[in-house]
N, C-alpha and C positions, 0 to 999 in steps of 0.2 A: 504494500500500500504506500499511497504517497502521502507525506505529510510534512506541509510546509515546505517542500522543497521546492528548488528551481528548474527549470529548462536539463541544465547540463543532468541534473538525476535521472530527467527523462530519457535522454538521448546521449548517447554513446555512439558515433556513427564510424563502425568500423565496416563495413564492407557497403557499396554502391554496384549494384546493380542498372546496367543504363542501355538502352538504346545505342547505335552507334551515330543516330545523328543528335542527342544532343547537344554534340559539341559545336553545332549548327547555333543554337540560340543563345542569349546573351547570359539568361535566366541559368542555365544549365553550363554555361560556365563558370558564374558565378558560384552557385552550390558547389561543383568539383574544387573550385579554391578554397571556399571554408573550409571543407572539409578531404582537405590535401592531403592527411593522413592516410584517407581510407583506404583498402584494397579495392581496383573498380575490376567487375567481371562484365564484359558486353554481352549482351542477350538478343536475342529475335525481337521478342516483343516484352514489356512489360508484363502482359498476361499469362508467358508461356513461361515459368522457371520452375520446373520439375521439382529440385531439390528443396526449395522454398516455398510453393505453395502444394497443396494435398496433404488430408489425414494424417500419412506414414511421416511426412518428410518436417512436422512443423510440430506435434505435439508437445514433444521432449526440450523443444528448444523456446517452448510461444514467449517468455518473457523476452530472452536474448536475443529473440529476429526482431521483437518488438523495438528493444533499444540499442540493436548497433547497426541494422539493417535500413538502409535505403535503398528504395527504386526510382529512378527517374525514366520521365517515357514523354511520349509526344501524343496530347490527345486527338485521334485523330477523328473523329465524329464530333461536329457541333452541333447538338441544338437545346432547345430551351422547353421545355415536358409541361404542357396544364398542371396547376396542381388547384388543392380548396382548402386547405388546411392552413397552416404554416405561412403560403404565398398564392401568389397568383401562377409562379414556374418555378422549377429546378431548373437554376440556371447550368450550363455544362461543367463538369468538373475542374476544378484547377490540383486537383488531387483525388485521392484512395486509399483507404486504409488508414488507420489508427495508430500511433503509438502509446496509447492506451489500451487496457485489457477487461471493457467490463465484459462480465459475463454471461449478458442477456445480448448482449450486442448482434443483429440480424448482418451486420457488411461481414464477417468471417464465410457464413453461410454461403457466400455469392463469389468469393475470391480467397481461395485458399486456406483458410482458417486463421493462424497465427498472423499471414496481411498486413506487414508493417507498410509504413508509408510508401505510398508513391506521390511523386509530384510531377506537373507537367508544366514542362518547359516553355510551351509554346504559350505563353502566357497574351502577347500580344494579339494572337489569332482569338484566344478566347473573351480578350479584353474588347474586339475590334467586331465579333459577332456580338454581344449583348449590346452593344452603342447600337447596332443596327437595329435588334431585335425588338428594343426599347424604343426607338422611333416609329415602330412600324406599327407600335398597340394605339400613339394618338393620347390624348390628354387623359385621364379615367374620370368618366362620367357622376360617377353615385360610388357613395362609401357604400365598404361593406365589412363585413368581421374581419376579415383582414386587414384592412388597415382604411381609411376616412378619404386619402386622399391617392396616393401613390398603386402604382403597380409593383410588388412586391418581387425578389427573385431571391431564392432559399440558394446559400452558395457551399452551404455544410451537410450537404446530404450523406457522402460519403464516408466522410471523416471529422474530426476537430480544427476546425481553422484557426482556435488561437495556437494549439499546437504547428498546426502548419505555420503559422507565422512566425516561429521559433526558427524554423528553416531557410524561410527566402522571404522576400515581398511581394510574393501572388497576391495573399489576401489583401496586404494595404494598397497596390494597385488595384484592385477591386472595388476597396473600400473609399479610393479617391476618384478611380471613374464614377462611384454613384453620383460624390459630392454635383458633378457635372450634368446628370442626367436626369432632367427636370419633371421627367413625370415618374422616376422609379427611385426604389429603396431596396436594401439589401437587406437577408437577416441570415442569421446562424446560429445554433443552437452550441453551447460549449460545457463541459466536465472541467476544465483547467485554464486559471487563474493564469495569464500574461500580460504584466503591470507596460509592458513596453506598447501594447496597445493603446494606452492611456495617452501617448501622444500621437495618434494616426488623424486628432479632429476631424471626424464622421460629419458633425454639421448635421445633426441629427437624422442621417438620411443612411444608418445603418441600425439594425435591431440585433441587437444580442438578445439573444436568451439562455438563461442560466439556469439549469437541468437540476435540478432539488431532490431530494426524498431523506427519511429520518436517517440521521445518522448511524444509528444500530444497523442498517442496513445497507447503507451505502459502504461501512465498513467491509462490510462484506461481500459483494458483488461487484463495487465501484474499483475496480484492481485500477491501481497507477495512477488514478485523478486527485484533483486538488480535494483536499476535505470539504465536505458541507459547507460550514461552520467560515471556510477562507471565500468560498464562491457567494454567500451575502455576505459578507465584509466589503467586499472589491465593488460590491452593485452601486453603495453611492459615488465611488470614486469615476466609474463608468460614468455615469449619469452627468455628472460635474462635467468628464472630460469628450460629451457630447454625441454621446450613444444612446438613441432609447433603450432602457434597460428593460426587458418583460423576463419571465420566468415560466418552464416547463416544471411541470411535478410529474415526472417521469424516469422510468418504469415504476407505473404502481402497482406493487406487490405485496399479495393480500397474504396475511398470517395471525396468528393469534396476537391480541395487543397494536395492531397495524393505527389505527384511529388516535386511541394513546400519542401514540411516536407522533404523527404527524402533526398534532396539536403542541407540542414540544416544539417539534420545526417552526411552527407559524407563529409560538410566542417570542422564538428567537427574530423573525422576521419582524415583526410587531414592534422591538426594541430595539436594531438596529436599522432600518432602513428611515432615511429622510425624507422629509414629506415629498421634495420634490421626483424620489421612486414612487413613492407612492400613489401619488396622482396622475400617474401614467403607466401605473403595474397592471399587467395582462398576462392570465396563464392560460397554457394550456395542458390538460389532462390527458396522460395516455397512461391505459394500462397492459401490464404485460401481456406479450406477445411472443413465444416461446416456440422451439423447434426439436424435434425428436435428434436429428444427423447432431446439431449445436452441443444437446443435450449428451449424448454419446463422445464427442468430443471433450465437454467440459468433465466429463466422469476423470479423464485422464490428466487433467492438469490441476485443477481447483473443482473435487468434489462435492463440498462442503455446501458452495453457494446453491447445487442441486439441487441439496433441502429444500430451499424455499423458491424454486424459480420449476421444478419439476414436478408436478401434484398433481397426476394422472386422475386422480376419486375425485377433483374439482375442476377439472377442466376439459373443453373437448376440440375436436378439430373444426379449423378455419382455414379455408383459403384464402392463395393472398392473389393481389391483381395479377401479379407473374405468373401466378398458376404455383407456388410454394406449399405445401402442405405444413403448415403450421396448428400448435393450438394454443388457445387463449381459457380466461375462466365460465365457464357455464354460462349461458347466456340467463338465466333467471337472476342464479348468484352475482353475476357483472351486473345486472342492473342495478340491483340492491348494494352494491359496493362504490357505484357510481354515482348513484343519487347522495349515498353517506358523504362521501369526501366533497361530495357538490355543496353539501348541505354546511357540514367543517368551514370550507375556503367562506363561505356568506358569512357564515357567523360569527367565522376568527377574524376575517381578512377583508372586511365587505369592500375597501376600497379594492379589493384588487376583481376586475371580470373577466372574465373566460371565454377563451377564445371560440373553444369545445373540448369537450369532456366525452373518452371513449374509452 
């Protein structure tokens, strides 16, 4: 677990895995300088590395490819996905993968398991389609739960963007095209506290959100993220330094005492956050969302979290838009668990509203 640490705990980056044309972009020669040490192995594709992605090749190792492994690659499909939740798009990636380890985590599932970072180089390509793609939606007519005035594009789907911002300046180029792009806004969801973001001045036209749940629990599943406890500490700093700050309560995972804990959470919130979070706090609710393959996975490296993330007698299967065979909590008992914490967030939190609760 991580706690209180910096960047450099995270990240150890001893071997780079690369494309052989990054050395083509500016971005990707950058990163090979920082990290001059590393041993680099050139690959086909970012997707195709045998020894590091699959089952056999990444269990035994998942913390160590977590924190000495990178990949760099060039992304080579642009576009920008519908979304209703979160944003209006997933904007295309400027990364994959995690150097964080929670253990509910769905991106393992989809790319190798253990999935340490990939970053892509071609930053400009991806900077130079959403300037497009942003022109082309036109001013936004009518607010809606997403956001009052802007079109939205989610740029953390895959991974941690404060993490990735540890590595290069994808996300603060990102984060200074929005400044520019007058009918759109950016958001991210993040697990880990990077105080260096605190000078990127967003010009309030980036949304952080800060991923929550009781700390007895994130002890336990949250492998390698900043503590609870540091992720609202840092929220008014954000705020000051020109980010809207909202908040996920996410993965909500239900156990004995679960209600308890989280009223705990929200009187920490209550007491540290400044009015001016407060009057512009938005969460959103998701609850867990679980996978048989993940689950067999995680039996081998971190057991433990299984207990409570694995409970067959409460939960049943869901498919996902991909066509995923996943399962979630019962759908009678999710309703009743939903309306609870719905019921919590009003009572404890009234200033804070929701985005949607699932």
């Amino acid at each position: 677990m991580l706690h209180n640490k910096t960047v450099d705990d995270l990240l150890d980056i001893k071997e780079i895995y690369l494309e052989p044309d990054v050395r083509k972009y500016k971005r990707g020669l950058d990163i090979l300088e920082k990290y001059s040490g590393a041993e680099l192995k050139e690959v086909e594709s970012h997707w195709k590395i045998p020894e590091l992605f699959g089952f056999e090749g990444s269990v035994e190792d998942w913390i160590s490819n977590k924190k000495n492994v990178l990949i760099l690659g060039i992304k080579k499909s642009l576009s920008a996905r519908p979304n209703t939740r979160s944003s209006h798009w997933v904007a295309p990636s400027q990364s994959n993968g995690c150097t964080m380890s929670c253990s509910y985590c769905y991106v393992p599932r989809r790319k190798g398991f253990a999935n340490p970072v990939s970053i892509f180089v071609n930053i400009e390509q991806i900077l130079g389609y959403l300037k497009r793609h942003a022109f082309r939606q036109g001013i936004k007519q009518e607010a809606d739960h997403i956001d009052p005035k802007y079109w939205v594009y989610e740029i953390g789907e895959n991974g941690d963007c404060s993490a990735d911002a540890a590595i290069c300046d994808n996300v603060k180029d990102m984060i200074d095209l929005f400044k520019e792009i007058p009918n759109g806004k950016l958001t991210f969801a993040t697990k880990f506290v990077n105080r260096e973001m605190l000078n990127y001045d967003p010009q309030l036209k980036t949304r952080i959100r800060f991923s929550l749940m009781p700390h007895k629990m994130s002890k336990l599943v949250d492998v390698r993220t900043s503590p609870i406890s540091e992720r609202i500490n840092v929220m008014n700093d954000f705020a000051e330094a020109g980010y809207e700050v909202n908040v996920n309560f996410a993965p909500v995972i239900y156990y004995e005492g679960w209600l308890e804990d989280w009223k705990v959470l929200f009187d920490e919130m209550n007491d540290k956050l400044s009015e001016k979070v407060k009057k512009q706090l938005v969460t959103e609710i998701i609850f867990l969302t679980h996978n048989q393959q993940l689950h067999e996975v995680n039996l081998n490296w971190h057991p433990k979290a299984e207990d409570v993330l694995w409970r067959p007698e409460i939960q049943e299967v869901k498919y996902s838009q991909t066509g995923g065979r996943n399962v979630r909590y019962k759908r009678n008992l999710k309703k009743e668990l939903v309306e609870s914490l719905v019921d919590l967030v009003k009572e404890e939190l009234p200033y804070c509203g929701i985005r949607y609760a699932f």
